[in-house]
Every structure is written in C-alpha cells, then in structure tokens.
C-alpha positions as CSV (number, residue, x, y, z in Angstrom):
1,X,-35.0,17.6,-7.1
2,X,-34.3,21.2,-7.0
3,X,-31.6,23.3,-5.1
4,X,-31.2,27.5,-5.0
5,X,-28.2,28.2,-6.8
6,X,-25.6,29.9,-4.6
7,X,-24.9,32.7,-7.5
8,X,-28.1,34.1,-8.3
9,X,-30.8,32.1,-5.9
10,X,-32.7,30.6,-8.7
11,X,-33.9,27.6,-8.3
12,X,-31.8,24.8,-10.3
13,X,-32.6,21.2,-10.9
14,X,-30.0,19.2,-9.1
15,X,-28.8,17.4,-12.5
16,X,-27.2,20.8,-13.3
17,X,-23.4,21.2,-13.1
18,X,-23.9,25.0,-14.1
19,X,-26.8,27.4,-13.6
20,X,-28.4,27.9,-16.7
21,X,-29.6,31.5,-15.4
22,X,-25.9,32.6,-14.2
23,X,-23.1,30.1,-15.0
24,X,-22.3,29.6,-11.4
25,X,-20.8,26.0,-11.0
26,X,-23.4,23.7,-8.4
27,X,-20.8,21.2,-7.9
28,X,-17.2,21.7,-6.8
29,X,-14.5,18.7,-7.1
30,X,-11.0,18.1,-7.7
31,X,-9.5,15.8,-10.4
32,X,-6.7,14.0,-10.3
33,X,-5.7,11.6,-13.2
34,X,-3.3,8.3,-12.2
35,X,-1.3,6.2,-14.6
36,X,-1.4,2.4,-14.5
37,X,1.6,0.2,-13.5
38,X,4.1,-0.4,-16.3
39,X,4.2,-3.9,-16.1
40,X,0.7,-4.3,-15.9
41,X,-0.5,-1.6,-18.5
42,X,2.0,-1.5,-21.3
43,X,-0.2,0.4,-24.0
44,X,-1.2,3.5,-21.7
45,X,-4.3,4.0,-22.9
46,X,-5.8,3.7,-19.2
47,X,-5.9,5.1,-16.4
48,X,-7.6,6.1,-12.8
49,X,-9.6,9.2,-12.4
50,X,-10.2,10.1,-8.9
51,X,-12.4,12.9,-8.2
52,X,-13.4,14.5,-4.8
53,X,-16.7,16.1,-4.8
54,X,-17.2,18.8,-2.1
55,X,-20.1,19.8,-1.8
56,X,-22.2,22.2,0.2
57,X,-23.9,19.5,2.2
58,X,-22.6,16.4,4.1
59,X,-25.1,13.8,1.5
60,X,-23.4,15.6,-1.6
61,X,-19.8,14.9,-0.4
62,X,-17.7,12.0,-1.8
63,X,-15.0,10.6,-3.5
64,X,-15.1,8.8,-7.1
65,X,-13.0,6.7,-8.7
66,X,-13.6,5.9,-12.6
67,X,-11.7,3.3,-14.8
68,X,-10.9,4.8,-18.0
69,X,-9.7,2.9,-20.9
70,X,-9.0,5.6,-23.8
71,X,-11.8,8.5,-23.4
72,X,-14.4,6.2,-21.9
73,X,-14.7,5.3,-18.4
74,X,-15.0,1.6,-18.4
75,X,-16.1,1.2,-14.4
76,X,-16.7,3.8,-11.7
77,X,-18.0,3.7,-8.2
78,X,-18.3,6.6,-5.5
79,X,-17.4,6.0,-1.9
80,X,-18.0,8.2,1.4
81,X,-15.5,10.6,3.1
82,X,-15.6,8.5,5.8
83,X,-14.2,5.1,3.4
84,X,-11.9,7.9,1.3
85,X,-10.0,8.4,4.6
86,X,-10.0,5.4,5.6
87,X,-8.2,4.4,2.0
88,X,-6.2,7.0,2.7
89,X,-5.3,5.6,6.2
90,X,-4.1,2.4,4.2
91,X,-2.4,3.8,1.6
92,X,-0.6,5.7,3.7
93,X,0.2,3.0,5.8
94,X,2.5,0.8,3.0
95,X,5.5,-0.7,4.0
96,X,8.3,0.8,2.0
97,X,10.1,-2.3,1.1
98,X,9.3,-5.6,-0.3
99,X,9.1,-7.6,3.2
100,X,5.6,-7.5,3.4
101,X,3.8,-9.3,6.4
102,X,0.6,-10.7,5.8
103,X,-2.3,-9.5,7.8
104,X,-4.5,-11.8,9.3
105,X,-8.4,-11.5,9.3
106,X,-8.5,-10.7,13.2
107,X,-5.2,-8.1,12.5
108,X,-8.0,-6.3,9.7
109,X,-10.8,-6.4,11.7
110,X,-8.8,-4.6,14.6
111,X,-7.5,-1.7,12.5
112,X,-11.0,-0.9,11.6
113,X,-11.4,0.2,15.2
C-alpha cells in the first residue's frame, strides 16, 4: 500500500520509514530501553525495548515491546492503545510493599470493567 508523504505529497510505499523523495520521517515513535531484574539477568546483555508508535491514523497507532538479547531482538509483539493503557492501569496500580493479595479470577474480570 501507498500513503502521500506529509513533507512533499509524494506518494510513498507504506514500508518506508523515510521518503526517499524528501527525507521526511512516515512514522513517528518513542523509544525507551528497560534493563532486566538483577537477580534474574546477571550478564546484562538483555533487555526490553518499548516503543510507541504514533501515527497519523488510529490503525497505525500502537505500542511494541521487543525482547532483545545482545543486538538482536529475540521476541516482539505489538499491542493497541487501548491494551497499552490498560498495562499502564496495572502497572500503575502495584502495591508498594511485599504484602501482596492475590486476585481472584472474578476480582480480574471485574477490573476489566
């Protein structure tokens, strides 16, 4: 598929991450890198790479998370804005100390609402 570019108005083959008429980036995202646990990961070498995509229209929008073990991405998988907040929700939502109550199936299926 095919897109105008927002520079120049050339059309663009969606595989693009750059205009090849203009240089004018198609995609837009923020990186952030995140290092592993210390008592799981004791070498270092990997790490989570969590990028936001925001694009232009609602379908291009999204947030992926890649595995990376050295300079290769081991496992990756894209999720909506709609699940990225909701991750967000739950993150954001962790008990600050260790006396963590267990949530039953019916307690989950409630917070979803």
């Amino acid at each position: 598929m095919e897109h105008a570019c927002g520079g120049c108005g050339r059309s663009v083959e969606d595989r693009f991450r750059f205009c090849p008429w203009c240089g004018t980036p198609q995609r837009s995202k923020l990186v952030e890198l995140f290092r592993p646990h210390p008592l799981v990961e004791t070498d270092g070498s990997r790490g989570l790479r969590v990028s936001r995509y925001l694009g232009a229209e609602p379908a291009a929008r999204h947030v992926r998370f890649s595995v990376w073990d050295g300079d290769v991405a081991t496992a990756a998988i894209s999720v909506a804005d709609e699940e990225a907040a909701r991750l967000a929700r739950f993150l954001a939502a962790a008990p600050a100390t260790t006396g963590v109550r267990r949530r039953s199936v019916g307690d989950r299926a409630r917070s979803r609402h």
